[in-house]
N, C-alpha and C positions, 0 to 999 in steps of 0.2 A: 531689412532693406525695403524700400518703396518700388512697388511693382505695381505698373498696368498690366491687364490680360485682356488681348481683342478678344471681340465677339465670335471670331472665330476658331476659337480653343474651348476645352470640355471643361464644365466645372469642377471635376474632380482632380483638374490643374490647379485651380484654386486651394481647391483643398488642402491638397498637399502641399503645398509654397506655403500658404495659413500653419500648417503643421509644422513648419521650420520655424516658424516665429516672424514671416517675413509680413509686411502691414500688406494687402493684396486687394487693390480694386477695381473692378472691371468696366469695361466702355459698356457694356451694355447693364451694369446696375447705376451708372451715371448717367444712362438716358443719352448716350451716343452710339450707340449700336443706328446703323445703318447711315451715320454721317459721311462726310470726305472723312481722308485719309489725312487730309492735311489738320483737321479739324479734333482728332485723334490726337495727332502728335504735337500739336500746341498744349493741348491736356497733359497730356503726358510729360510736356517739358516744365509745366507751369507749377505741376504740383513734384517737378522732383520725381518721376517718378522711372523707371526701367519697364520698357517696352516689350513684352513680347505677344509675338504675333505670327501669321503665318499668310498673312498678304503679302504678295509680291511690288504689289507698291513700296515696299517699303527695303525691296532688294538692291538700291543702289549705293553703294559704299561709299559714291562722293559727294551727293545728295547728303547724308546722312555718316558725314566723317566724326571718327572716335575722335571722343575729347569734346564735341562742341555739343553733347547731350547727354542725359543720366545713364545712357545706354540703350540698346538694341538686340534682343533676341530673332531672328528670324528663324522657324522650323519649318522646314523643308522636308516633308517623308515622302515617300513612294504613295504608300497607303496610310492616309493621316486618320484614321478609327480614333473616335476617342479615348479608349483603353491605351490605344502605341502612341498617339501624341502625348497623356499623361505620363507614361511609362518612361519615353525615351525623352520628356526634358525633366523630369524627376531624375533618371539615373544621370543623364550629364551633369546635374547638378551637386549629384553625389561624388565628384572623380574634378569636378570642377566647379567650386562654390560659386554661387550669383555675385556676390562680392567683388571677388577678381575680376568681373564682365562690367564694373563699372563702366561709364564712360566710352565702352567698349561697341563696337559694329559684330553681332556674331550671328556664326549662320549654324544651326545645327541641321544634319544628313544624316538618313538612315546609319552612314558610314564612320562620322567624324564632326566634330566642333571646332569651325575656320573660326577664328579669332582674329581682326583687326584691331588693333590696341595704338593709341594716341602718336 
C-alpha cells in the first residue's frame, strides 16, 4: 500500500510499514516537513497515498469524510514516545491490516481503533 508518514512520527514507523512491504514516504523526506497541513494533504491525495499522522488538524471526520480520500490514520496516545507510537500502530496493524483502512477516517487510542468507513 501507499503510505505517507508526517513529520511527526518516528522513523522506526517507517521501518516497519517498509518491512510489510508497504511503498513508505515521508513529508519530511519530501521537503514538506514544517508546511500547512493543508499543503500535506494535497500530497497525500495526489500521489495516492494513506495518511498517517498525529496532528490534530487533521481530527475532523467531516473535513476529512471516508471515501473521498486514500485514507486517514490519526494516533492519539497519552504518551506518544517513539518506541509506543511505533509499537502501537505496528500492532494495530497486526489485528487490522492498513488495507482494510482504505479510504477510511481512523483514529487509533491508547485503548482502541475507531474506524469511520464510507
Amino acid at each position: 500500500m501507499k503510505i505517507k508518514v508526517d513529520e511527526n512520527l518516528p522513523s522506526r514507523l517507517v521501518v516497519g510499514l517498509r518491512g510489510l512491504g508497504h511503498d513508505v514516504e515521508t513529508v519530511a523526506a519530501e521537503g514538506l516537513a514544517g508546511r500547512p497541513d493543508q499543503e500535506v494533504w494535497l500530497a497525500a491525495g495526489r500521489e495516492e497515498r494513506f495518511l498517517i499522522t498525529q496532528d490534530l488538524d487533521f481530527s475532523d471526520s467531516r473535513r476529512y469524510r471516508p471515501g473521498t480520500h486514500p485514507g486517514l490514520l490519526l494516533v492519539r496516545l497519552r504518551e506518544p514516545g517513539a518506541v509506543a507510537l511505533a509499537t502501537k500502530v505496528m500492532g494495530a496493524l497486526k489485528t487490522t491490516p492498513i488495507e482494510s483502512l482504505a479510504g477510511c477516517f481512523a483514529v487509533l487510542t491508547d485503548s482502541k481503533l475507531r474506524i469511520k468507513r464510507r
